[in-house]
Structure formats: C-alpha cells, structure tokens
Biotite code that builds the C-alpha atoms (Angstrom):
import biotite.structure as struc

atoms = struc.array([
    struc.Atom([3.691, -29.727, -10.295], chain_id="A", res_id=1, res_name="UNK", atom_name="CA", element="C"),
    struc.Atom([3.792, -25.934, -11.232], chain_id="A", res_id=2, res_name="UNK", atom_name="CA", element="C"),
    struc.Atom([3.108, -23.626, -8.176], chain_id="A", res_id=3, res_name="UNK", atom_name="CA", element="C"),
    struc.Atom([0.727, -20.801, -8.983], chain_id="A", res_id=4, res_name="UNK", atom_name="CA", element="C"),
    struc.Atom([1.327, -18.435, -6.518], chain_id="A", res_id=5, res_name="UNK", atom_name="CA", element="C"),
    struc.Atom([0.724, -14.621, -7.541], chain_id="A", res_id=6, res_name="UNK", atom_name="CA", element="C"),
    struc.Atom([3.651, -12.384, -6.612], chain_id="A", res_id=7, res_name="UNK", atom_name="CA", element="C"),
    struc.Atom([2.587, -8.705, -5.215], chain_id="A", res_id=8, res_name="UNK", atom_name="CA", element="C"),
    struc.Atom([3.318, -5.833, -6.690], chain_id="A", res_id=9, res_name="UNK", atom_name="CA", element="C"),
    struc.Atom([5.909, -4.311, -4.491], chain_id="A", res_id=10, res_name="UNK", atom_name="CA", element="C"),
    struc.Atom([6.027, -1.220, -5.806], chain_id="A", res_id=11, res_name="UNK", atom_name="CA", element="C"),
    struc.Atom([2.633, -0.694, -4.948], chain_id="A", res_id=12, res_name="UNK", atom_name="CA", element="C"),
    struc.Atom([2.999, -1.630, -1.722], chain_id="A", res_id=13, res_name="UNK", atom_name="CA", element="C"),
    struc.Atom([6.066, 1.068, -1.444], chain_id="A", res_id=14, res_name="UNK", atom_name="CA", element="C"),
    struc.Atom([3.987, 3.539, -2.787], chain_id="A", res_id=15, res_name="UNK", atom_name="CA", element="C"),
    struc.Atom([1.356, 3.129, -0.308], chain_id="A", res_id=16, res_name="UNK", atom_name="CA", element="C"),
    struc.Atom([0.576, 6.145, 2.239], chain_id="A", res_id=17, res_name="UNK", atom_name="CA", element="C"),
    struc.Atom([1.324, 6.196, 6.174], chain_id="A", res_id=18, res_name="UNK", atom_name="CA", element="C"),
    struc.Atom([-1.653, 7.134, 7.839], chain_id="A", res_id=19, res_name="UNK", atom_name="CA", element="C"),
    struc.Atom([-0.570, 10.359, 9.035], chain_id="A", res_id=20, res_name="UNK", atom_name="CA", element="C"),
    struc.Atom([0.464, 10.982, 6.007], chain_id="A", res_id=21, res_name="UNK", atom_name="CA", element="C"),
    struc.Atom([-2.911, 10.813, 4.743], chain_id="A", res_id=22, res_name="UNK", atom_name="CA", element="C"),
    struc.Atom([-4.494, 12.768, 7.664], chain_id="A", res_id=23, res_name="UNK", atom_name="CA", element="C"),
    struc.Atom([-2.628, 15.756, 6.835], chain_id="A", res_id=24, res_name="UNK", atom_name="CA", element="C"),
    struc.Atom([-4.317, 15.718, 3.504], chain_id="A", res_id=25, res_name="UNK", atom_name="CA", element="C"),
    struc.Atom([-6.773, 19.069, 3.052], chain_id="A", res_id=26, res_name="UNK", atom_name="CA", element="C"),
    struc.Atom([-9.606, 16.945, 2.461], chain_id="A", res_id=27, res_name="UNK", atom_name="CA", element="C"),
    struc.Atom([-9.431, 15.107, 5.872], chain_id="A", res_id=28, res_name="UNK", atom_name="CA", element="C"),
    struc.Atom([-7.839, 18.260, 7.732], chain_id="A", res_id=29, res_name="UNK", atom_name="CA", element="C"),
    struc.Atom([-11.645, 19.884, 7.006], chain_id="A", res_id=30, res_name="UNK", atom_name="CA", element="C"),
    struc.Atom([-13.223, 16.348, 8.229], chain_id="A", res_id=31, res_name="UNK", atom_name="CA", element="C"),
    struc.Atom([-10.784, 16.750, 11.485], chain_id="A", res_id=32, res_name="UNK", atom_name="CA", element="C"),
    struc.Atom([-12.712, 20.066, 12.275], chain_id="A", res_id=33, res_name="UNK", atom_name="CA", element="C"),
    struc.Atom([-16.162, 17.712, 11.936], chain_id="A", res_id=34, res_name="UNK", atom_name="CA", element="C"),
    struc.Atom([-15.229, 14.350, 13.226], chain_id="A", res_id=35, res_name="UNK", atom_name="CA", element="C"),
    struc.Atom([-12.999, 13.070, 15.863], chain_id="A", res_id=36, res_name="UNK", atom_name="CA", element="C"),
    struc.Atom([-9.649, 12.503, 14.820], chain_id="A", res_id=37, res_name="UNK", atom_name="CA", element="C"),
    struc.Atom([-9.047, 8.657, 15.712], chain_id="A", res_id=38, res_name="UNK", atom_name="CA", element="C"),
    struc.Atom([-12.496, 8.446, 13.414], chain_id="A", res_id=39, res_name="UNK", atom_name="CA", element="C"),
    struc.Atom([-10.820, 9.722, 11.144], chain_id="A", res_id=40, res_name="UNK", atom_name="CA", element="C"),
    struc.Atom([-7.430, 7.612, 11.701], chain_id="A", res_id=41, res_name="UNK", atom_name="CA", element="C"),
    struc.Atom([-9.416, 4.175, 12.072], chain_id="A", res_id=42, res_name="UNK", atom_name="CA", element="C"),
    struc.Atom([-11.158, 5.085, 8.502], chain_id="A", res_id=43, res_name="UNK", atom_name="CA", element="C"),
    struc.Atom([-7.575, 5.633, 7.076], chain_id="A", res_id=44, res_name="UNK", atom_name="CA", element="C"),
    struc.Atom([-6.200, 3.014, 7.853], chain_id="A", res_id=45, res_name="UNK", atom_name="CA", element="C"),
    struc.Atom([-8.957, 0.436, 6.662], chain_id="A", res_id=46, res_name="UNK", atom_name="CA", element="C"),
    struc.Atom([-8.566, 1.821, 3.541], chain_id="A", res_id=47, res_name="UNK", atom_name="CA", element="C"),
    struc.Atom([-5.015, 1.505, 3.245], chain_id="A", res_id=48, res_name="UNK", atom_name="CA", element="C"),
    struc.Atom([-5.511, -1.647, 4.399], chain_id="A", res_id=49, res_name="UNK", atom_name="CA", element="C"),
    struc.Atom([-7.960, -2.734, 1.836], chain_id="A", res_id=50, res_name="UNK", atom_name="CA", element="C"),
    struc.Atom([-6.044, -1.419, -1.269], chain_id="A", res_id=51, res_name="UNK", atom_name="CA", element="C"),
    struc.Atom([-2.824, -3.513, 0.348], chain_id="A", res_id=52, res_name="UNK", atom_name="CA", element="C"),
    struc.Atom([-4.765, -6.752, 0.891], chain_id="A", res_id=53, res_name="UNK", atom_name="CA", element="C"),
    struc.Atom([-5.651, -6.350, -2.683], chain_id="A", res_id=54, res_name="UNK", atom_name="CA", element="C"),
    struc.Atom([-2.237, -5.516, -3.577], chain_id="A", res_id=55, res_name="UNK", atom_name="CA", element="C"),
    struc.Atom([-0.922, -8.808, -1.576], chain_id="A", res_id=56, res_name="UNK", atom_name="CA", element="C"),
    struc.Atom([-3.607, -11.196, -2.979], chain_id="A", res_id=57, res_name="UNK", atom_name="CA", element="C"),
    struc.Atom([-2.034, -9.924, -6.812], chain_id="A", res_id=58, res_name="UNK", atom_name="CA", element="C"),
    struc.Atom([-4.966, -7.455, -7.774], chain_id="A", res_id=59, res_name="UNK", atom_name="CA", element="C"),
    struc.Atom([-4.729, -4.113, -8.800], chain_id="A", res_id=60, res_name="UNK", atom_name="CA", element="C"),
    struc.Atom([-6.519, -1.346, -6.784], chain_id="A", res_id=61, res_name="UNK", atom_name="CA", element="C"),
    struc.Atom([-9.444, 0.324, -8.616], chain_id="A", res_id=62, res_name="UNK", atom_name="CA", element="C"),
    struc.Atom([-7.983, 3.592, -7.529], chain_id="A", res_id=63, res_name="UNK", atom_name="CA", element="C"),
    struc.Atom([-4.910, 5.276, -5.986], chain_id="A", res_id=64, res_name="UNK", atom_name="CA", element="C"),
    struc.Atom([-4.905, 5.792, -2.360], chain_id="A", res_id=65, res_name="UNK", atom_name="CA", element="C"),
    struc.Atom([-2.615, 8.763, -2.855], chain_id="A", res_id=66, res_name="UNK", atom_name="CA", element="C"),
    struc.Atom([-4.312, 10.351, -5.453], chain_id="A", res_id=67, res_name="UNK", atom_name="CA", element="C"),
    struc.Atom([-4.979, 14.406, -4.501], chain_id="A", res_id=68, res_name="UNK", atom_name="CA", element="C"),
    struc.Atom([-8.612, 14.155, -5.802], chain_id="A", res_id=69, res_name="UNK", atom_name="CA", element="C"),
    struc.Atom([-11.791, 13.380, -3.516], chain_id="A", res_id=70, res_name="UNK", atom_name="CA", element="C"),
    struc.Atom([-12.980, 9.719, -3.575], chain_id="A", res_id=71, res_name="UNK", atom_name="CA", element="C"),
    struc.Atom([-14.986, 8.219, -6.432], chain_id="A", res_id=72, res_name="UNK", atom_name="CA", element="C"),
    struc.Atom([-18.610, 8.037, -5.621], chain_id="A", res_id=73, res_name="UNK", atom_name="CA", element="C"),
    struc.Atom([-18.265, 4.112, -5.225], chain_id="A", res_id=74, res_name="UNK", atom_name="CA", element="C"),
    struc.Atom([-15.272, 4.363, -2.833], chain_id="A", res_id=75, res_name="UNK", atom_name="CA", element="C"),
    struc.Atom([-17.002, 6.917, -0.585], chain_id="A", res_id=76, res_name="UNK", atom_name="CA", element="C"),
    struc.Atom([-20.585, 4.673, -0.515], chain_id="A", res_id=77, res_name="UNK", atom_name="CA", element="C"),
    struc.Atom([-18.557, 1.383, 0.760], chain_id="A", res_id=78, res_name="UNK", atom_name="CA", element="C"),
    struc.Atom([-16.037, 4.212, 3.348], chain_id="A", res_id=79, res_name="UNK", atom_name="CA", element="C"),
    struc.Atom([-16.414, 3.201, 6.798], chain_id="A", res_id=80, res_name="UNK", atom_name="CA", element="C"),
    struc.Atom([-18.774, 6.093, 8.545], chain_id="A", res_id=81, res_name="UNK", atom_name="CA", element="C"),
    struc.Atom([-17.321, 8.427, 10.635], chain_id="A", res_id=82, res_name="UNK", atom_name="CA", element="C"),
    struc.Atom([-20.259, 8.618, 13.430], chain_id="A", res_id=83, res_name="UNK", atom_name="CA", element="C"),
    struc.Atom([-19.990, 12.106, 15.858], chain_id="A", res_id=84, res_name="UNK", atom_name="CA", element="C"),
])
C-alpha cells in the first residue's frame, strides 16, 4: 500500500523569520511606540507559526512572512489584536 504522506517544503521553512527578526521591522518598530512589546512578540510569533503549520501540513502560504510590504487586508482582519 502506497503511503501518501506530503513532504514540507524545507526551504520554506529555512526561509522563515526569527521573531526578533521581525520586530525590528519599521512597521512593528512604530507599533512598539503604541503597543507593548511582548503584544507585539506574541502576535509575531502566531503568525510565523501559522505560515509554518501550513508549510508542515504541505500547503503553500498565501503570502510571505518576510515580505517588506504591510499586510494584505485579509491577513491584518484574521491578526491577533494587540489590546493596550
């Protein structure tokens, strides 16, 4: 019996950001001013997260993580809130 298991893209999962990484980012340095940092750090790393369980389960992510733009508006209406 053929096994069907999907094998990950590891160079995607190479390519992902470290979470610092991604705070540093001017986009999130202007949130930092706005929102507490381990907000901030918590959001980051869901998202990572998300786009490397979808990575793992043999999907490709809509979007890059590491791409310098702002957020499409369908990535930023499912972010996790950053409350005050």
């Amino acid at each position: 019996m053929p096994h069907n298991h999907v094998q990950p893209n590891i160079d995607l999962l190479k390519k992902l950001p470290q979470v610092e990484e991604v705070l540093k980012r001017p986009q999130l340095v202007d949130l930092a001013a706005r929102f507490p940092r381990e907000k901030l750090a918590q959001s980051v790393r869901e998202a990572v997260d998300a786009v490397r369980q979808r990575i793992l389960a043999g999907e490709e992510p809509d979007e890059s993580i590491d791409a310098p733009g702002p957020p499409s508006r369908r990535s930023r209406s499912n972010a996790p809130r950053c409350a005050a």
